[in-house]
ZAPA-511584 format. One record per residue (C-alpha): x, y, z; residue in one letter. Coordinates in nm, 2 decimals. Layout:
% residues N
(r (X, Y, Z), "a"),
...
This chain:
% residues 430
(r (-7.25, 8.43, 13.10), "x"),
(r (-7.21, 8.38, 13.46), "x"),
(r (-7.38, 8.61, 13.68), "x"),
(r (-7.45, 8.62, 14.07), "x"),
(r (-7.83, 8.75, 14.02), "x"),
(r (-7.81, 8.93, 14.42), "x"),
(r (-7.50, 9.13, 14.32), "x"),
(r (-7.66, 9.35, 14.08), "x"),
(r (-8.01, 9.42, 13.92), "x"),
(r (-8.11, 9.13, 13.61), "x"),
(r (-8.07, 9.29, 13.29), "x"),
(r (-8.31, 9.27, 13.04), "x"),
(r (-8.33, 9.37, 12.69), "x"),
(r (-8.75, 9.34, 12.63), "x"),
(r (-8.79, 9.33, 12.21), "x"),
(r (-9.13, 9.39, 12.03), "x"),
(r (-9.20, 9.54, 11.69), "x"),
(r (-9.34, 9.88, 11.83), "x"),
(r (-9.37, 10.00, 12.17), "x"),
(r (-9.69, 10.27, 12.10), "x"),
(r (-10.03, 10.13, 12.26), "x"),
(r (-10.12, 9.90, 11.98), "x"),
(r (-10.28, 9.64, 12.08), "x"),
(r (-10.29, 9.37, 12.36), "x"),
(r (-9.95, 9.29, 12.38), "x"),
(r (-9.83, 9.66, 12.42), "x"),
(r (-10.12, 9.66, 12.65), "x"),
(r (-9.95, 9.45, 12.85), "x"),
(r (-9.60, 9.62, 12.82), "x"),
(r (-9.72, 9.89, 12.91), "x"),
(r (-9.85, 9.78, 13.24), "x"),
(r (-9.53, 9.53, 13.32), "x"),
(r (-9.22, 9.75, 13.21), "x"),
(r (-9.26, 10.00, 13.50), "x"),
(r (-9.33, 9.74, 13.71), "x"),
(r (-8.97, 9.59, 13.64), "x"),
(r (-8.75, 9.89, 13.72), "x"),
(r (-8.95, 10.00, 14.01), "x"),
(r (-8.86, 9.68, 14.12), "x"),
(r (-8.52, 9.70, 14.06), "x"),
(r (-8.44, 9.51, 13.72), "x"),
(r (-8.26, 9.75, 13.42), "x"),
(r (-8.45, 9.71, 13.11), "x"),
(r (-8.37, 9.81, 12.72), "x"),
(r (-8.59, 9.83, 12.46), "x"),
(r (-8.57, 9.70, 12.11), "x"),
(r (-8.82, 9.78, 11.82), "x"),
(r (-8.82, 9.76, 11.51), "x"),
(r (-8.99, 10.06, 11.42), "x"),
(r (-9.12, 10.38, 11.58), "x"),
(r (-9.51, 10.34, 11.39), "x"),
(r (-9.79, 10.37, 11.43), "x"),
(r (-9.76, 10.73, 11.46), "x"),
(r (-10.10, 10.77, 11.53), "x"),
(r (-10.11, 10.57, 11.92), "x"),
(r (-9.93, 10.66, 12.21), "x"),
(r (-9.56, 10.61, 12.31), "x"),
(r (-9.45, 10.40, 12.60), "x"),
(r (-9.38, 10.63, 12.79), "x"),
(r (-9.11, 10.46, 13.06), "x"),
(r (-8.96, 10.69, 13.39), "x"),
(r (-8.63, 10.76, 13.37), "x"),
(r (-8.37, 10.67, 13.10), "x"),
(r (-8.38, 10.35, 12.94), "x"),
(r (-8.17, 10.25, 12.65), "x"),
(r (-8.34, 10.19, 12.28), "x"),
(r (-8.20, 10.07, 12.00), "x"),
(r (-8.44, 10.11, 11.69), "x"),
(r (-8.43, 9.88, 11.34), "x"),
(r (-8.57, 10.13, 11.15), "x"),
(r (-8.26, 10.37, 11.24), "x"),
(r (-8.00, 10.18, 11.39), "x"),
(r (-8.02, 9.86, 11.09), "x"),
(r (-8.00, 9.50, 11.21), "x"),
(r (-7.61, 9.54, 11.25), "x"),
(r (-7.62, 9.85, 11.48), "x"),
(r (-7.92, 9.67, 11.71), "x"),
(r (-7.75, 9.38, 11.75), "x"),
(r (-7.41, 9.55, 11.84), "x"),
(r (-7.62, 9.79, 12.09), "x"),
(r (-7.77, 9.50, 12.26), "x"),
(r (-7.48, 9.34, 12.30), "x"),
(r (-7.25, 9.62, 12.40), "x"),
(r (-7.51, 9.66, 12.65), "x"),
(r (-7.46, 9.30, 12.83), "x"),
(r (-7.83, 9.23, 12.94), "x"),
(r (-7.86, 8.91, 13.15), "x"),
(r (-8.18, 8.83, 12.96), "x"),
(r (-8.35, 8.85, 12.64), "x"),
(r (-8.75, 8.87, 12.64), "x"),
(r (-8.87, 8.83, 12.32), "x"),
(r (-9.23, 8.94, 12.23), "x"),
(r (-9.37, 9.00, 11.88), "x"),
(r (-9.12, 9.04, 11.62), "x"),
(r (-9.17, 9.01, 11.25), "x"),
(r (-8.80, 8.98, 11.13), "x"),
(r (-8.67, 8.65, 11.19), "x"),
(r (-8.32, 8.78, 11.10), "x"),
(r (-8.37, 9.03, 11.45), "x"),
(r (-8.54, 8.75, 11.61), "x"),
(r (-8.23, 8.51, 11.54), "x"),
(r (-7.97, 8.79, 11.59), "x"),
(r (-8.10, 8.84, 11.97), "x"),
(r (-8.11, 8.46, 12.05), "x"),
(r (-7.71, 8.44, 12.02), "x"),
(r (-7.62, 8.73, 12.24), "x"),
(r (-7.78, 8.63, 12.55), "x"),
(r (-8.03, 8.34, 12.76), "x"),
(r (-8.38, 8.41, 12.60), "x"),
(r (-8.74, 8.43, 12.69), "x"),
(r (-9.02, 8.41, 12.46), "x"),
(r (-9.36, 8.58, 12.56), "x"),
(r (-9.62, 8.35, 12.29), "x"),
(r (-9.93, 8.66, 12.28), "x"),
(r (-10.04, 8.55, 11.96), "x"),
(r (-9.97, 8.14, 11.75), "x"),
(r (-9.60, 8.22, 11.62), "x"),
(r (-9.47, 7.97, 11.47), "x"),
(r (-9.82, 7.71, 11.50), "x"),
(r (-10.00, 7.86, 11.16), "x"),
(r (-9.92, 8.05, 10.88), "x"),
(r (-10.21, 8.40, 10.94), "x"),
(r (-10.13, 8.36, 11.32), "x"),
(r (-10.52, 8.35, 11.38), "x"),
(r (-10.52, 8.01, 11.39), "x"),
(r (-10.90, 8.02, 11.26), "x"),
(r (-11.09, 7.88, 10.90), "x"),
(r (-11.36, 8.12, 10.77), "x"),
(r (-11.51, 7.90, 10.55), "x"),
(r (-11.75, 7.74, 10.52), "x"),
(r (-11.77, 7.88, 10.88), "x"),
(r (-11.60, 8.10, 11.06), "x"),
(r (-11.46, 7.81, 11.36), "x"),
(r (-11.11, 7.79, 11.55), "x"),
(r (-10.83, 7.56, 11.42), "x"),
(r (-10.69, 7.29, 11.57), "x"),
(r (-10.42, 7.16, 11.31), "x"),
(r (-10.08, 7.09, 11.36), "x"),
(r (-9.89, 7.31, 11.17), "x"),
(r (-9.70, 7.17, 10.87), "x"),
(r (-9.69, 7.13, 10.53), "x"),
(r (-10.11, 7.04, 10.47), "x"),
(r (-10.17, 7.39, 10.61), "x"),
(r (-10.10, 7.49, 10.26), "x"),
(r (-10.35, 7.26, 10.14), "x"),
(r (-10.62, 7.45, 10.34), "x"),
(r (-10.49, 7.80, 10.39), "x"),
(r (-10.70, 7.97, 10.06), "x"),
(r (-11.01, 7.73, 10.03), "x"),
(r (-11.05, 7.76, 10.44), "x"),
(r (-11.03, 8.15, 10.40), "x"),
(r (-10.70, 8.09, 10.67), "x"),
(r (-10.60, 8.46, 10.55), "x"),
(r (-10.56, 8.65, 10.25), "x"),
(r (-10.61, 8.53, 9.89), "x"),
(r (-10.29, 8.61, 9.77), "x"),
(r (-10.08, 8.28, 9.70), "x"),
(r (-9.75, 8.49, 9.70), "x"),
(r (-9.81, 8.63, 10.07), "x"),
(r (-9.90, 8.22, 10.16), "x"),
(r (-9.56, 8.08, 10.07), "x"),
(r (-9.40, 8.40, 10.19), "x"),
(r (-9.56, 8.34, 10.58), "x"),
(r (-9.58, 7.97, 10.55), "x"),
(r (-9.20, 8.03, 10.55), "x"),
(r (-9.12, 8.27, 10.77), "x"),
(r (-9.38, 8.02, 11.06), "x"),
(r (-9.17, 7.78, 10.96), "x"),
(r (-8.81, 8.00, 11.07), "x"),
(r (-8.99, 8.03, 11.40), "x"),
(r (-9.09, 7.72, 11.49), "x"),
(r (-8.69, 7.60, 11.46), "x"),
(r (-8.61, 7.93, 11.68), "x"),
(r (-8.86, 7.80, 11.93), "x"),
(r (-8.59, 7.53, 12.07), "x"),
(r (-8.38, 7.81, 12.15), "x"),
(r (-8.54, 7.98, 12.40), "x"),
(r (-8.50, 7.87, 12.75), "x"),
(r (-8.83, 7.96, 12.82), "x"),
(r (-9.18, 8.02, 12.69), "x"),
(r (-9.41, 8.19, 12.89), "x"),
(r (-9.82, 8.17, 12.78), "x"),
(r (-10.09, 8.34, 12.92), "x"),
(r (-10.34, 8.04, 12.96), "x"),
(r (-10.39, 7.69, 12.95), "x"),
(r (-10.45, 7.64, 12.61), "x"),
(r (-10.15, 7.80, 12.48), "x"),
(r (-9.95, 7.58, 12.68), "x"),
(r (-10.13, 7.28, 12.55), "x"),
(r (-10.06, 7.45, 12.17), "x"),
(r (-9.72, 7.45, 12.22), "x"),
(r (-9.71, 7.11, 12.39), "x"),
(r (-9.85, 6.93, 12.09), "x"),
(r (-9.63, 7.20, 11.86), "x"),
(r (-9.30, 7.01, 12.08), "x"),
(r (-9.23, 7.24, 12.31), "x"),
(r (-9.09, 7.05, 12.60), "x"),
(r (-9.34, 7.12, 12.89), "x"),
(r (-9.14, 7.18, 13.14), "x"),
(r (-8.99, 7.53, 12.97), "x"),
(r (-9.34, 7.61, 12.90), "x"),
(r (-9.47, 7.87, 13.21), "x"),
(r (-9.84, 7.97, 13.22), "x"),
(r (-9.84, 8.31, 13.35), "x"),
(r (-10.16, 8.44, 13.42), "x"),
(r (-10.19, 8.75, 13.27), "x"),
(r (-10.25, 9.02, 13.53), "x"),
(r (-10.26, 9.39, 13.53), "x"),
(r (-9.93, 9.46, 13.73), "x"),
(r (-10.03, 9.81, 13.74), "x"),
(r (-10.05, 9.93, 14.12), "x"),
(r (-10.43, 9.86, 14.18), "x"),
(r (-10.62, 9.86, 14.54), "x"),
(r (-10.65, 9.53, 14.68), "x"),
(r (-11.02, 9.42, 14.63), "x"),
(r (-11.22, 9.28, 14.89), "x"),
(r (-11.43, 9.00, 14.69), "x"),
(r (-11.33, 8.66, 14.62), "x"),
(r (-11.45, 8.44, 14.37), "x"),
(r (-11.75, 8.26, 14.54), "x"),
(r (-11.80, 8.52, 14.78), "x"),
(r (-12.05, 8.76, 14.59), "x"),
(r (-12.21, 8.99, 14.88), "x"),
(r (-12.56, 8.96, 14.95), "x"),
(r (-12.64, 9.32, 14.85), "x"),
(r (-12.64, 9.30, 14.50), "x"),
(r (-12.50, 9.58, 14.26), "x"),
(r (-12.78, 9.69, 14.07), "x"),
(r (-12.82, 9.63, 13.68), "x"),
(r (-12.77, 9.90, 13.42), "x"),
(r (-13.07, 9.96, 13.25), "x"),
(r (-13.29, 9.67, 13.38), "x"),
(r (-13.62, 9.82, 13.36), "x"),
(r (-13.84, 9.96, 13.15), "x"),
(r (-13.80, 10.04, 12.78), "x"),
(r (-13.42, 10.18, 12.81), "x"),
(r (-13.16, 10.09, 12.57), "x"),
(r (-12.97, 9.72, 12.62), "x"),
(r (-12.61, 9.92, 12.64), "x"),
(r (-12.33, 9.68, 12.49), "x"),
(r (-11.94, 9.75, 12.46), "x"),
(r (-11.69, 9.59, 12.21), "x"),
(r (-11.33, 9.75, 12.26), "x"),
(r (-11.04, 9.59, 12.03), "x"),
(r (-10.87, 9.56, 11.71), "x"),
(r (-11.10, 9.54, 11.42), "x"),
(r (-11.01, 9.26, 11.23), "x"),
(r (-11.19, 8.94, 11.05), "x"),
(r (-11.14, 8.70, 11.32), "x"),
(r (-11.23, 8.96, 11.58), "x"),
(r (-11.61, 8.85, 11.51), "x"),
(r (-11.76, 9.23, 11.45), "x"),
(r (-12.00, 9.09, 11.14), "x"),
(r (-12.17, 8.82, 11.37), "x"),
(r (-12.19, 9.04, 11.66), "x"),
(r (-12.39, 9.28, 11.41), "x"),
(r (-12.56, 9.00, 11.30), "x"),
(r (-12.68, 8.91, 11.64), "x"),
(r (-12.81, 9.28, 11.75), "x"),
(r (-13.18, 9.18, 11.60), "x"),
(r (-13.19, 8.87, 11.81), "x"),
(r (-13.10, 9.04, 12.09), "x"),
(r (-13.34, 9.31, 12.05), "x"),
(r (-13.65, 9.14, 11.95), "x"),
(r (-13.58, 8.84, 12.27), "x"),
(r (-13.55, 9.15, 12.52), "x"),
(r (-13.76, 9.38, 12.38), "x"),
(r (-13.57, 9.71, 12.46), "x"),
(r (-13.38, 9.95, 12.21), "x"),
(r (-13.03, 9.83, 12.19), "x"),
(r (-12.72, 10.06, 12.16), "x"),
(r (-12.35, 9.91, 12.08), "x"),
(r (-12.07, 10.10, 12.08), "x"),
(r (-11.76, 10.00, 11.94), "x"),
(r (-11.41, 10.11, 12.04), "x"),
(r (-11.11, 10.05, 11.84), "x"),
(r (-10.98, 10.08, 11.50), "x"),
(r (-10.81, 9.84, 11.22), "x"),
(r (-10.82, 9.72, 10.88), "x"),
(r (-11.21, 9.62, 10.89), "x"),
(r (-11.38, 9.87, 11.05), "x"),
(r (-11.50, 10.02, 10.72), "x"),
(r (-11.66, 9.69, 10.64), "x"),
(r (-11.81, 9.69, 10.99), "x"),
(r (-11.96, 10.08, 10.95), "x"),
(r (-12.13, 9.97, 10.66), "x"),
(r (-12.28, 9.65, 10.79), "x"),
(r (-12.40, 9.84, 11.08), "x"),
(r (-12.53, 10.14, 10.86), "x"),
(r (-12.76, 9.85, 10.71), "x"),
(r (-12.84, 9.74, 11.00), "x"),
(r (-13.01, 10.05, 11.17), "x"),
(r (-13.17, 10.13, 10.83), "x"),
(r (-13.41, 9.86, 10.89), "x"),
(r (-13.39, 9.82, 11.28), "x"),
(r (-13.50, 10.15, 11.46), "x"),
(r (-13.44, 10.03, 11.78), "x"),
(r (-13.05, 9.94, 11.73), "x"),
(r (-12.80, 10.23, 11.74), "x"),
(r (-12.45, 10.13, 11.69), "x"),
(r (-12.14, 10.40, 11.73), "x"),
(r (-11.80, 10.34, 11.63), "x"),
(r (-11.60, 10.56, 11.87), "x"),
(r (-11.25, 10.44, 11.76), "x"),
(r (-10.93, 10.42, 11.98), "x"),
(r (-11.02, 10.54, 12.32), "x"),
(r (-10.80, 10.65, 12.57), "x"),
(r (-10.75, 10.43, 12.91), "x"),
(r (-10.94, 10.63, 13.08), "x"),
(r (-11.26, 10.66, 12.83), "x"),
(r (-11.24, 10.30, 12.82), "x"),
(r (-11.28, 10.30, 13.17), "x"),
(r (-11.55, 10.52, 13.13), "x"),
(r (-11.71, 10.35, 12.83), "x"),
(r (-11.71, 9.99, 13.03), "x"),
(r (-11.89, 10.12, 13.37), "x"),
(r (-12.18, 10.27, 13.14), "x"),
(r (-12.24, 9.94, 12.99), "x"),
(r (-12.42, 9.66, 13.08), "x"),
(r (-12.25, 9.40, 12.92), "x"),
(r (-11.92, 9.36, 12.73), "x"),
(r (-11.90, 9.15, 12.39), "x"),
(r (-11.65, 8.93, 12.29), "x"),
(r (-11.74, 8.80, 11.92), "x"),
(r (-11.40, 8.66, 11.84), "x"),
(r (-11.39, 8.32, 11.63), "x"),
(r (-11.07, 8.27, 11.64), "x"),
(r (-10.91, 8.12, 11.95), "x"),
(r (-10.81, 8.39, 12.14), "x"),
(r (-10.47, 8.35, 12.39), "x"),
(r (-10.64, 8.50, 12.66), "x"),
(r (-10.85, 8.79, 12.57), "x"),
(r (-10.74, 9.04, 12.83), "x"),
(r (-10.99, 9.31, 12.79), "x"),
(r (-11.24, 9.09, 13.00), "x"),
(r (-11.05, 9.11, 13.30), "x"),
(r (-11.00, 9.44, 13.24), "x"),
(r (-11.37, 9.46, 13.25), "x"),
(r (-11.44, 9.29, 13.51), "x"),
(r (-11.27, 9.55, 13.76), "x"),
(r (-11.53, 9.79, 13.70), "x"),
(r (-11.81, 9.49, 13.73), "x"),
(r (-11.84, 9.44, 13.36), "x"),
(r (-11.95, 9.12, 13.24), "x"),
(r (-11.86, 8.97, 12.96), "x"),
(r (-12.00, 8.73, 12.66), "x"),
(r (-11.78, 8.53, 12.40), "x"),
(r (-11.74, 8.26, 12.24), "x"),
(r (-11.61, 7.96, 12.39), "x"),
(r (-11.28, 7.99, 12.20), "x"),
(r (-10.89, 7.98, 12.31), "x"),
(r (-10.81, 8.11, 12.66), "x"),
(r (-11.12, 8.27, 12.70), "x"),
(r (-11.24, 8.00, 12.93), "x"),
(r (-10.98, 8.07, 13.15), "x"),
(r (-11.10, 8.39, 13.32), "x"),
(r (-11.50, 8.37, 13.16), "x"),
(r (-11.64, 8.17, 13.41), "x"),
(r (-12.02, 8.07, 13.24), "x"),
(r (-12.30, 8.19, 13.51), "x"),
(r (-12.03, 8.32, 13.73), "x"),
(r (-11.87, 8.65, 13.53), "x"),
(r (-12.13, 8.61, 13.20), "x"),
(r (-12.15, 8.34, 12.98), "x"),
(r (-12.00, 8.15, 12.71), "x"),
(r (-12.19, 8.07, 12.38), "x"),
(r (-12.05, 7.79, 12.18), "x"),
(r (-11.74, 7.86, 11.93), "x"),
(r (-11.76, 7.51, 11.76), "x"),
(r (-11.89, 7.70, 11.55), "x"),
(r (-11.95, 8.05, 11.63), "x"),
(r (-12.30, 8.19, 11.53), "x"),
(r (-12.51, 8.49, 11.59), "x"),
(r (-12.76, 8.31, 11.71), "x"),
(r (-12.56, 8.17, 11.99), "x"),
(r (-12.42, 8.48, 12.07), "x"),
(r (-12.76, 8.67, 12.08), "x"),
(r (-12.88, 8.33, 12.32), "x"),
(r (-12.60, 8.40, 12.57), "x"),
(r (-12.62, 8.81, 12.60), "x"),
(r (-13.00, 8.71, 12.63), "x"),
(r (-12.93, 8.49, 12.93), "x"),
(r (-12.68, 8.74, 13.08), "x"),
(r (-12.95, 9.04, 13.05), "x"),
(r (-13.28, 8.90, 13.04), "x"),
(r (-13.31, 8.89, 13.43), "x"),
(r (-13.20, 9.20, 13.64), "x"),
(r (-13.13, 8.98, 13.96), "x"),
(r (-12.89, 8.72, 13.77), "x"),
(r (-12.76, 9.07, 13.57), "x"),
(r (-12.64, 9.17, 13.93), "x"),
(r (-12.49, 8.84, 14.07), "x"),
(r (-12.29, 8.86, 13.66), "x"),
(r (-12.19, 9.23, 13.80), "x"),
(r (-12.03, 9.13, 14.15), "x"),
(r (-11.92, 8.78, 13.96), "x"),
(r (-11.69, 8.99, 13.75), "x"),
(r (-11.55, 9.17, 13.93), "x"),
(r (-11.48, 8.90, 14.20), "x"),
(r (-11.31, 8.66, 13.88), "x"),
(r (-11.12, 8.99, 13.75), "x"),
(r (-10.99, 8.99, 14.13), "x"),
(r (-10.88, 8.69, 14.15), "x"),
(r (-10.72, 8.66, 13.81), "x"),
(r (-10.53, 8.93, 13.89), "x"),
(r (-10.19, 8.78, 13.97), "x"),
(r (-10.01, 8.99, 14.24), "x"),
(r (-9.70, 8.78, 14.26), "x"),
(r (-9.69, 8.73, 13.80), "x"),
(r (-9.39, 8.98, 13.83), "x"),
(r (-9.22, 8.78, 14.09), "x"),
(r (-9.29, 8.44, 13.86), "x"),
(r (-9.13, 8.59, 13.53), "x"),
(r (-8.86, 8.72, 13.78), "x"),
(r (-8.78, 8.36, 13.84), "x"),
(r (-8.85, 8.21, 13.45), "x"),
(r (-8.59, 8.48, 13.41), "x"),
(r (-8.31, 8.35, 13.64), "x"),
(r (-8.42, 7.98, 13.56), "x"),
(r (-8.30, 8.04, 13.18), "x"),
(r (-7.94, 8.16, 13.34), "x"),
(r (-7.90, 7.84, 13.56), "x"),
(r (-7.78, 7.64, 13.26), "x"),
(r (-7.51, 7.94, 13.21), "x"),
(r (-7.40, 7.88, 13.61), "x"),
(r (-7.43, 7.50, 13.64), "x"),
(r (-7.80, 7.49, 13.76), "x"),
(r (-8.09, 7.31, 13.55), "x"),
(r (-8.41, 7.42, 13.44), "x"),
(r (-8.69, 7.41, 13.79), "x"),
């Protein structure tokens, strides 16, 4: 395909398994596909299925093609896609390798890595046991050594062989794509030591897009006047936020764990509320119903999925935003999010999360190797304990969220874009 990219808008066919507000990754479509047709590029959409039917659409302006799995079969995608002629495939999350492999021969492709495809067999790229601490195997045959005793995933054999498999049909699609774009540094160093040249590798920060006002504070520049701290005096309740999937490796049982520690070091009531949904969350409801049985001062509240707006809402009420996860999170996005309404955040020191969590500066990082409640409790201790250092956290947060904000990320994948067509018009990789 040989294309003069000023001649006409770039073409993009953007692919993900669903495109309702699921999780991060539609998060992050969500904010980014609008962004691309107001600035001029044509985009399609290809999912393999309208579900869940229970979170909001995508909703895009004006009319963009979609060509649907679930309706359209893998035959009538692929001929969809490719009657449409984009310039440019970006792949995101897609759980049929058959899809996955169909896209790759129709057009120059990008691959957006939100989560360890094609690096471990779960995708959480964590053990559980004997604790619950990131992994930092190469992927490969042992993996199936460790995968059941380690407590990788599930416990069912079958489902083992069955992802091993299909991790292992990714990884040999990697090579493929022209381009890989990660959202912080240590997803580009995961997919450096996983063979992925470095140079096709693009660390994109991962910012909003959405049309935000500028703000005013840099990192290092905190103003003198200090926001005050929620809360800081007195006997009023220690207010603390989670927001996210609720899965295993999204740490909810150690953050329970901690609330006691957190409680008795502080001395106030503490109240945590929890926003989200998924496949644990009845687990967590009853570890939390324990909890407050024999701890009067802690009240936790499950709210589930909030709109954008509530969580908005829910984040400038709170004094601090928790981040259990044990598993080594790409980027964990929701900080930053945070962070504009001067939320500050603990987590673990796991993944990406280093990236944007600056310790001292934005909240502080407790230790993921491993992850404990105790650590946890010690760093949302030192974030809270004093309301002075509280309200440098406050204006540090939303200084970092600032200045992670990328305003020119939509420009950059512009060019990762065009930089995968060069080989097509005689031009090599930058």
């Amino acid at each position: 395909m040989s294309i003069d990219a000023a001649s006409r808008p770039l073409r993009v066919a953007v692919a993900n398994w669903s495109f309702r507000r699921v999780g991060g990754t539609e998060t992050y479509l969500s904010a980014i596909l609008p962004q691309m047709l107001k600035h001029g590029m044509e985009v399609g959409i290809v999912r393999e299925m309208e579900r869940p039917m229970d979170r909001a659409r995508i909703e895009l302006p004006g009319e963009v093609p979609e060509w649907n799995l679930e309706v359209l079969g893998l035959d009538g995608v692929l001929q969809g896609v490719r009657d449409w002629g984009p310039d440019v495939i970006y792949t995101h999350i897609l759980e049929d390798p058959d899809l996955e492999e169909g896209l790759l021969d129709i057009a120059p492709s990008v691959f957006d890595a939100h989560a360890y495809y094609g690096t471990c067999i779960s995708g959480f790229k964590a053990h559980a046991w004997p604790v619950a601490r990131p992994c930092h195997k190469q992927f490969g045959l042992p993996c199936l050594i460790h995968y059941l005793p380690r407590g990788c995933g599930g416990r069912n054999p079958v489902t083992m062989v069955r992802r091993f498999q299909r991790e292992v049909r990714r990884a040999k699609l990697l090579p493929r794509y022209g381009a890989l774009v990660v959202h912080s540094s240590y997803m580009r160093e995961e997919y450096a030591q996983h063979g992925v040249e470095r140079e096709r590798i693009f660390n994109l920060s991962l910012g909003l897009f959405a049309d935000a006002p500028a703000d005013p504070l840099e990192l290092g520049q905190v103003p003198v006047q200090l926001v005050p701290a929620q809360a800081a005096t007195g006997k009023a309740p220690v207010r603390l936020v989670f927001s996210g999937r609720m899965d295993r490796p999204k740490g909810g049982s150690l953050l329970l764990e901690s609330l006691p520690l957190i409680q008795r070091a502080l001395d106030r009531p503490v109240l945590l509320t929890l926003a989200g949904d998924g496949p644990v969350r009845e687990r967590w409801e009853r570890e939390a119903a324990h909890l407050m049985r024999h701890h009067t001062d802690i009240e936790v509240v499950f709210a589930g999925w909030l709109s954008s707006k509530d969580v908005t809402d829910l984040f400038s009420s709170g004094d601090l935003l928790t981040i259990p996860s044990v598993w080594p999170e790409p980027f964990g996005r929701i900080g930053v999010e945070a962070g504009r309404v001067s939320l500050p955040s603990v987590a673990f020191a796991v993944g990406g999360i280093p990236d944007w969590l600056i310790d001292g500066v934005n909240g502080h990082l407790a230790s993921g190797e491993p992850p404990t409640a105790v650590g946890f409790a010690e760093a949302v201790v030192k974030a809270l304990r004093d309301p002075v250092h509280h309200a440098m956290l406050r204006n540090g947060a939303r200084a970092r969220s600032a200045g992670v904000i990328a305003k020119d990320a939509l420009e950059q994948l512009r060019n990762i874009f065009h930089g995968v067509l060069r080989p097509r018009v005689g031009v090599g990789l930058p």
